[in-house]
ZADO-1210 file (C-alpha; in nm, 4 decimals, padded with zeros to 6 digits):
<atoms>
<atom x="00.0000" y="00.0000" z="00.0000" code="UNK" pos="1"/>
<atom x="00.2845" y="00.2307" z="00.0967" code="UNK" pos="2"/>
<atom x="00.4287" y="00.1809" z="-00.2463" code="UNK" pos="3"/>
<atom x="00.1722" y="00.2615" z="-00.4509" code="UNK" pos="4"/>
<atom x="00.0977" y="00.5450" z="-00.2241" code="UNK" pos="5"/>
<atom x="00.4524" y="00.6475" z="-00.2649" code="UNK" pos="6"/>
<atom x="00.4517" y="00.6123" z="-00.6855" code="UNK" pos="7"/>
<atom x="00.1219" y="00.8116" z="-00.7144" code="UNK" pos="8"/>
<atom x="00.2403" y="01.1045" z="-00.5370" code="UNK" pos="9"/>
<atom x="00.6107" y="01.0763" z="-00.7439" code="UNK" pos="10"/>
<atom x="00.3768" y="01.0724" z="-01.0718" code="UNK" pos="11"/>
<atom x="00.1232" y="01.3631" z="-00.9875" code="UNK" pos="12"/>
<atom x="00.3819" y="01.6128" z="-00.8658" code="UNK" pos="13"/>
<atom x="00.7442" y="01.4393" z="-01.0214" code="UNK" pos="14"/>
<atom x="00.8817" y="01.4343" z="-00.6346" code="UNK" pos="15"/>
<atom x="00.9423" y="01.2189" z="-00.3552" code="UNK" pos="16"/>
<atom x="00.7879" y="01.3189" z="-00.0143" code="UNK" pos="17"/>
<atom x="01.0546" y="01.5224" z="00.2159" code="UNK" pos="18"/>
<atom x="00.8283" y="01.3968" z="00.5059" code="UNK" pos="19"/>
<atom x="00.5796" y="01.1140" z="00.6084" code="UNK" pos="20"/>
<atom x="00.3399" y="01.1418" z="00.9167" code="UNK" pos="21"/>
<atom x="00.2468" y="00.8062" z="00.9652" code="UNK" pos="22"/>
<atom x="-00.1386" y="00.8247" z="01.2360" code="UNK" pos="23"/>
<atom x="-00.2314" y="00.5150" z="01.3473" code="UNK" pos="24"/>
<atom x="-00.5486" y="00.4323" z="01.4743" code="UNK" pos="25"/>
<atom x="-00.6970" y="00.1699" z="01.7405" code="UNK" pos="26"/>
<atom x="-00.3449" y="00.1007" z="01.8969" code="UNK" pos="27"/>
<atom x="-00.3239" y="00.0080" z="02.2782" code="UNK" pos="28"/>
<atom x="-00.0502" y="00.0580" z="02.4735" code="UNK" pos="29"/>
<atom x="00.0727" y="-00.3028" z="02.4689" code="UNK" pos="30"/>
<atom x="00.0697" y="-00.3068" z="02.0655" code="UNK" pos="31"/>
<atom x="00.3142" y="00.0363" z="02.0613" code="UNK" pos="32"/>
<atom x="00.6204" y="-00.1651" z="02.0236" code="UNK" pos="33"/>
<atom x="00.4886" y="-00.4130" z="01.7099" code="UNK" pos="34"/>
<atom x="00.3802" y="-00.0859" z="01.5714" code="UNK" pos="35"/>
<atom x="00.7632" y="00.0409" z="01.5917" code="UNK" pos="36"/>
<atom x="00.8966" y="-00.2702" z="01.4945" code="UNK" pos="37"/>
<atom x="00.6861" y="-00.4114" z="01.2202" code="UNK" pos="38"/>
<atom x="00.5158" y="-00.1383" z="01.0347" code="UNK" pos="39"/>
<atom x="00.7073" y="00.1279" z="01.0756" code="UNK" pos="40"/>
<atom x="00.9735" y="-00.1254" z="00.9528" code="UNK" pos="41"/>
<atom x="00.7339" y="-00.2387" z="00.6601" code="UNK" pos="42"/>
<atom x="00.7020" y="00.1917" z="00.5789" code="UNK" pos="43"/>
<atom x="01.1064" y="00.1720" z="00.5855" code="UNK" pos="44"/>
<atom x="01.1306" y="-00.1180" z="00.4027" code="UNK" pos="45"/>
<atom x="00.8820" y="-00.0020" z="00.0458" code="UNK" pos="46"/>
<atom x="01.0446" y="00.3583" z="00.0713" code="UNK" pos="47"/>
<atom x="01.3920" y="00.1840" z="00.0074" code="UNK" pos="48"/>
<atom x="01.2361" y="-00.0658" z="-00.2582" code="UNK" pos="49"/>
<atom x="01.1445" y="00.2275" z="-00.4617" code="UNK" pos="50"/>
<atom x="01.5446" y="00.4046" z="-00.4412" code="UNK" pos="51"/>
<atom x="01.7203" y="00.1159" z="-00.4735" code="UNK" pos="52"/>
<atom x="02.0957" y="00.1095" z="-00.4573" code="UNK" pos="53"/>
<atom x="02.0955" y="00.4741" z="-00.2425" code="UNK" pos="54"/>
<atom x="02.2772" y="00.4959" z="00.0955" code="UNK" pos="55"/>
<atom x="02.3231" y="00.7785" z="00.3263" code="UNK" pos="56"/>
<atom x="02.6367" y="00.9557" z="00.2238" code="UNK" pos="57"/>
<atom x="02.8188" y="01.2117" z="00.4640" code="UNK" pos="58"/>
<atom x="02.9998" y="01.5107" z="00.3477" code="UNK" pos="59"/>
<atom x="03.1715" y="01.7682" z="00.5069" code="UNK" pos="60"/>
<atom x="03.0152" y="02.1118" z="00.5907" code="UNK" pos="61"/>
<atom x="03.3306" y="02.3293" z="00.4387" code="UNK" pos="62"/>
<atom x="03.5463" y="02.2338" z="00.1675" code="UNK" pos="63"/>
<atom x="03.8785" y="02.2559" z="00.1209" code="UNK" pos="64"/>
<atom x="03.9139" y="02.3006" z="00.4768" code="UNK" pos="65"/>
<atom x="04.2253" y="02.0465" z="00.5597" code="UNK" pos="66"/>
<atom x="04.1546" y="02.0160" z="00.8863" code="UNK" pos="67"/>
<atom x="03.8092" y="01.9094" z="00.8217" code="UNK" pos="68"/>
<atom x="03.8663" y="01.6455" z="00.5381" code="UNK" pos="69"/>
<atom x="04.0727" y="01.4022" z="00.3999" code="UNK" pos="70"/>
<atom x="04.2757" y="01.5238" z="00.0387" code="UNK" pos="71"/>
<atom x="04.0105" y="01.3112" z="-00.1265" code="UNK" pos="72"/>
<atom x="03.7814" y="01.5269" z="-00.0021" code="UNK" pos="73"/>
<atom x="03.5636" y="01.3047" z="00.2286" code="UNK" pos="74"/>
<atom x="03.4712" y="01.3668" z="00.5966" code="UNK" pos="75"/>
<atom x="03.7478" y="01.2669" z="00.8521" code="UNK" pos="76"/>
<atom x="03.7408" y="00.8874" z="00.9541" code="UNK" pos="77"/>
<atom x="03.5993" y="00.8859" z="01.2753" code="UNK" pos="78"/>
<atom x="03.2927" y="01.0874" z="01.2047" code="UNK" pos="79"/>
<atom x="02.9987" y="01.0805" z="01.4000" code="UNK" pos="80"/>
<atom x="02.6307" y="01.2140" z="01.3159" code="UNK" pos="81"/>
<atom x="02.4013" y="01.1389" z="01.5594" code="UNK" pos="82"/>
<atom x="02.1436" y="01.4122" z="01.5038" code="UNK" pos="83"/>
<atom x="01.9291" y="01.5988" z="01.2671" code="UNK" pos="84"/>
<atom x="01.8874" y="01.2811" z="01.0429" code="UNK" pos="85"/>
<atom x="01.8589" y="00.9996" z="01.3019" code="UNK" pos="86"/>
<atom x="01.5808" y="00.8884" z="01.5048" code="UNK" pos="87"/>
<atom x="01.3905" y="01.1264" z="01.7097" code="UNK" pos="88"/>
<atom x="01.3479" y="00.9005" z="02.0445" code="UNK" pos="89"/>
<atom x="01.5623" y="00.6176" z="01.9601" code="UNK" pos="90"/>
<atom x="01.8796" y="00.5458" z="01.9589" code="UNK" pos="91"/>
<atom x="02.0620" y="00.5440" z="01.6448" code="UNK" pos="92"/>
<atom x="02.3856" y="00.6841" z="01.4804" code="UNK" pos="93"/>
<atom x="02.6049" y="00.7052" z="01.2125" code="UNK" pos="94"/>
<atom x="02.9611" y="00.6535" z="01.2127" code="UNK" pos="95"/>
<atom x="03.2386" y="00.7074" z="00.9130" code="UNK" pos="96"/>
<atom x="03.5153" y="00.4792" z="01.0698" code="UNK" pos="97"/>
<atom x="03.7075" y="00.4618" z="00.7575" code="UNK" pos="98"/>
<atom x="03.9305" y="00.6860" z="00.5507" code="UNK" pos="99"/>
<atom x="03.8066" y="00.6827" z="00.1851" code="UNK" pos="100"/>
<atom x="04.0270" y="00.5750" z="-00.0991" code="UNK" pos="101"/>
<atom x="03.8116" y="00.5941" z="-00.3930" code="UNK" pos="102"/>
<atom x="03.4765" y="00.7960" z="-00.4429" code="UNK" pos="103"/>
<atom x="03.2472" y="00.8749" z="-00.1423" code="UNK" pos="104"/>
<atom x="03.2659" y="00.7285" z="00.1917" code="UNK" pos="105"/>
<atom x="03.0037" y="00.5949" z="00.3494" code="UNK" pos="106"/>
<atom x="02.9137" y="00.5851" z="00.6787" code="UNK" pos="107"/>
<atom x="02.7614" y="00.2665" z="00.8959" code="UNK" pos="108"/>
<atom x="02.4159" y="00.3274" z="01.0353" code="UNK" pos="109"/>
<atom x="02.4394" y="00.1684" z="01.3952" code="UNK" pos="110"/>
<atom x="02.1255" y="00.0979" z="01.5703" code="UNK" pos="111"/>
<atom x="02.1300" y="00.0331" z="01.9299" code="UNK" pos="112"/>
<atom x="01.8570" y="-00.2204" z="02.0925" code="UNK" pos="113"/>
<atom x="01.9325" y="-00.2882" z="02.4010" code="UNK" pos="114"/>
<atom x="02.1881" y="-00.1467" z="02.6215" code="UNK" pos="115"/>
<atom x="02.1733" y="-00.2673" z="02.9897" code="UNK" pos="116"/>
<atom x="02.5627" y="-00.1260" z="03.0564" code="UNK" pos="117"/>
<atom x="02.3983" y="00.2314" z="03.0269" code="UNK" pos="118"/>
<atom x="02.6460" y="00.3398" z="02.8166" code="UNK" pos="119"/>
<atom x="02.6364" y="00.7458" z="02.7196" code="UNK" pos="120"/>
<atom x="02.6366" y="00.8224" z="02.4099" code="UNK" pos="121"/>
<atom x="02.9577" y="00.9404" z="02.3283" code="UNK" pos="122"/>
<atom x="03.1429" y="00.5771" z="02.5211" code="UNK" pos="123"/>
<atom x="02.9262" y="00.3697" z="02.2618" code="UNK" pos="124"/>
<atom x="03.0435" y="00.5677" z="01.9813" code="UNK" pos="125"/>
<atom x="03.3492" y="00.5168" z="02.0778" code="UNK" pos="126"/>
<atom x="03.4097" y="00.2006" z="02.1447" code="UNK" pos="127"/>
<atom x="03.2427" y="00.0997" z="01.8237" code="UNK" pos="128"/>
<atom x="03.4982" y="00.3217" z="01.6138" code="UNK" pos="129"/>
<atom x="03.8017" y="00.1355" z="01.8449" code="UNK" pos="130"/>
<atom x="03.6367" y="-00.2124" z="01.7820" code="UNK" pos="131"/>
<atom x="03.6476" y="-00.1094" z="01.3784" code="UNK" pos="132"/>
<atom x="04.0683" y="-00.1507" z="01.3903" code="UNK" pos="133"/>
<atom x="04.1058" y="-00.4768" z="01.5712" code="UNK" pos="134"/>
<atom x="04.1134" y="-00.6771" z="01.2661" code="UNK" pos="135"/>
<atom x="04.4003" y="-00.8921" z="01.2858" code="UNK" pos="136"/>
<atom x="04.5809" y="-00.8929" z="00.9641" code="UNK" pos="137"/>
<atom x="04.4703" y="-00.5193" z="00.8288" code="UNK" pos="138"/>
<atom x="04.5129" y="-00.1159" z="00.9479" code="UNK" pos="139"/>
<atom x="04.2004" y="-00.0600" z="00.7804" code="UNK" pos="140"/>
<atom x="03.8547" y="-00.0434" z="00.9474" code="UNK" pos="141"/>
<atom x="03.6209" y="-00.2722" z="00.9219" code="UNK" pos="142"/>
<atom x="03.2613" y="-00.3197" z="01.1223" code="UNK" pos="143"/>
<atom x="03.2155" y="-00.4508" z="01.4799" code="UNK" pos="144"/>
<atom x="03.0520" y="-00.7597" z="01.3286" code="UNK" pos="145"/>
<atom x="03.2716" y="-00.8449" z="01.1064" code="UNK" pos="146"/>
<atom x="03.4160" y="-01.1433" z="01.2583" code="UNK" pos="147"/>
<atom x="03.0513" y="-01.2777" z="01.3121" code="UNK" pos="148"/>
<atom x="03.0697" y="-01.2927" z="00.9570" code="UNK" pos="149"/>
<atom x="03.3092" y="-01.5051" z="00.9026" code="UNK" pos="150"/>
<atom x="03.2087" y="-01.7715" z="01.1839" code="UNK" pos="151"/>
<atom x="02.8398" y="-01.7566" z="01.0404" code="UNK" pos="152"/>
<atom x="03.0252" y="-01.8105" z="00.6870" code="UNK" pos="153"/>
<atom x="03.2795" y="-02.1005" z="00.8065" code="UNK" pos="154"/>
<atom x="02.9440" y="-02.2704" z="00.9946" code="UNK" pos="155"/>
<atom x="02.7228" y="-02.2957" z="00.7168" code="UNK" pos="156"/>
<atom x="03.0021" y="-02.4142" z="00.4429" code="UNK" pos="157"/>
<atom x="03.0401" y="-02.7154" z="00.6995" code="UNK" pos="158"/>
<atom x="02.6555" y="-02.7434" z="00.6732" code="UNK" pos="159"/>
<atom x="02.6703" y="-02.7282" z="00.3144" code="UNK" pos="160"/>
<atom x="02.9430" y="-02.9857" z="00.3807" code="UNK" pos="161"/>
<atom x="02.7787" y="-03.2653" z="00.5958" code="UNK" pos="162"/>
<atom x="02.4261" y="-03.2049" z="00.3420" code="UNK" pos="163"/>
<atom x="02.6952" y="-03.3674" z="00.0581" code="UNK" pos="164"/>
<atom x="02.8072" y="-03.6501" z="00.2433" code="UNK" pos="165"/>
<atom x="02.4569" y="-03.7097" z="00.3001" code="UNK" pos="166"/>
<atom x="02.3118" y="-03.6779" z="-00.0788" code="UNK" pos="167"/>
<atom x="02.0758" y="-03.3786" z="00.0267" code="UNK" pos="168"/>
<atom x="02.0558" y="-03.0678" z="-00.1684" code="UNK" pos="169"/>
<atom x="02.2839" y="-02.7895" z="-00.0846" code="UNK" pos="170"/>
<atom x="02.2144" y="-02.5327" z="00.1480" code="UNK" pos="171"/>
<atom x="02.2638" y="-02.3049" z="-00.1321" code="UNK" pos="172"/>
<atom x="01.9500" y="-02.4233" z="-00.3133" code="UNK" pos="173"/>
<atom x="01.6963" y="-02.2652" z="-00.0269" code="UNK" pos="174"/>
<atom x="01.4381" y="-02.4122" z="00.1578" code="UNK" pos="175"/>
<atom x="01.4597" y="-02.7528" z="-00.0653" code="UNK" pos="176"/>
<atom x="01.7237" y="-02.8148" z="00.1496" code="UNK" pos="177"/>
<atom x="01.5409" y="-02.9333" z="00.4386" code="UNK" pos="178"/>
<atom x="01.2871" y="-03.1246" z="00.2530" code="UNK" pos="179"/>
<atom x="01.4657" y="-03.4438" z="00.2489" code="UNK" pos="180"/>
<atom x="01.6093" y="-03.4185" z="00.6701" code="UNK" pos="181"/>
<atom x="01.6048" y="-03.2534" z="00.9485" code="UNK" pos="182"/>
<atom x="01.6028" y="-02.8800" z="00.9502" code="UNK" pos="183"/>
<atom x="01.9116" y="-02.7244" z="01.0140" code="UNK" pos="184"/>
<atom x="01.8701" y="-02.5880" z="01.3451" code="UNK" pos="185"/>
<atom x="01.9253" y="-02.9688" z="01.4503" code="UNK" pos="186"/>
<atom x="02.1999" y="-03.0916" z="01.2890" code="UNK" pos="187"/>
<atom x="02.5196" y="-03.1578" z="01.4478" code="UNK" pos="188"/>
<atom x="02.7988" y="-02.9364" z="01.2939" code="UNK" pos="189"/>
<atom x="03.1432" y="-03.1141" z="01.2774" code="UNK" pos="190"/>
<atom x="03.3779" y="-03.1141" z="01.5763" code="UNK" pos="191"/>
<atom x="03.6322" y="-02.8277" z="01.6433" code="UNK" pos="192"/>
<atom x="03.9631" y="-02.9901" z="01.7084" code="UNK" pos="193"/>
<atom x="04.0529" y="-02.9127" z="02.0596" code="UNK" pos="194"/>
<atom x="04.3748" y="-02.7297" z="01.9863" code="UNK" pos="195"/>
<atom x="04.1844" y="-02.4579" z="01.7427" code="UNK" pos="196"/>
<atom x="03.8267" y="-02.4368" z="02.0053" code="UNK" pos="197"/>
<atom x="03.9149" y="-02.1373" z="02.1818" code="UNK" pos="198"/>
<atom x="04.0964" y="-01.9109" z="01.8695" code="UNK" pos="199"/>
<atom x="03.9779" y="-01.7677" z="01.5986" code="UNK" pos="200"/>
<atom x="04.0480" y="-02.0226" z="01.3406" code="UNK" pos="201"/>
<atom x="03.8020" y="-01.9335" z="01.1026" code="UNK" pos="202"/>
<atom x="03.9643" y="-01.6288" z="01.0198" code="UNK" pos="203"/>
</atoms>
């Protein structure tokens, strides 16, 4: 509905909404938070679908000032917005970690949950930027969860592994893969050899 809400007005005045005030209408109090999470998300969601491929880009207010950006240009890495285009009661930021080699940087939208530590906001920033340069074999920066990556990578190859032993259809394929066994939620993933359980092999 939002989509073809959002390509009628784009055809009767050739531009895309600066704002949307979203009213909703028989909510209680209990139902505020699916509200936030699921159709707000769903509003999010079909006004990306219909801009594919764009991302917020940063740039700094002054050019040519050194001390303010890189010689390519970009902002400095270590940026931080936090305001004017985030989310007015949550909490949400974006951070520019990285110095930009080619083209336009672009920043990491970070959203944050849950935070029983009570961090302010200026610690979490922080210690997201410093957990961007512990990547072991590189100066550059690289997101927080980037090493959940790569275990979540290494696990499923030795699903798609143990489903070829077996004759079943690669994990690849989709959901035909659990037609023929047990979902994989159940299965048994190989053995870690004890010498390797407690490092980061999969790197």
């Amino acid at each position: 509905m939002i989509r073809e809400l959002l390509s009628s007005f784009f055809k009767r005045t050739g531009r895309k909404p600066e704002r949307i005030i979203f009213y909703r209408d028989g909510v209680s109090e209990g139902q505020f938070s699916h509200v936030l999470l699921h159709e707000m998300d769903a509003i999010r969601k079909a006004c990306a679908s219909l801009q594919e491929g764009h991302h917020t880009r940063l740039f700094p207010e002054v050019h040519g000032r050194r001390d303010l950006t890189e010689k390519s240009g970009n902002i400095l890495p270590g940026t931080v917005v936090d305001t004017s285009i985030c989310h007015p009661s949550e909490f949400d930021f974006y951070l520019c970690s990285h110095a930009g080699i080619k083209g336009t940087s672009m920043a990491t939208h970070y959203h944050v949950l849950y935070d029983e530590n009570r961090f302010s906001a200026d610690a979490l920033q922080l210690l997201t930027n410093s957990l961007c340069y512990t990547k072991f074999n590189s100066l550059r920066a690289v997101p927080p969860a980037y090493y959940a990556h790569l275990a979540a990578f290494r696990a499923r190859y030795y699903d798609e592994q143990a489903e070829g032993a077996n004759g079943g259809a690669s994990a690849v394929s989709g959901g035909a893969a659990f037609a023929s066994g047990d979902p994989a939620a159940f299965r048994r993933l190989p053995e870690v050899k004890d010498n390797v359980k407690e490092v980061m092999f999969f790197c």
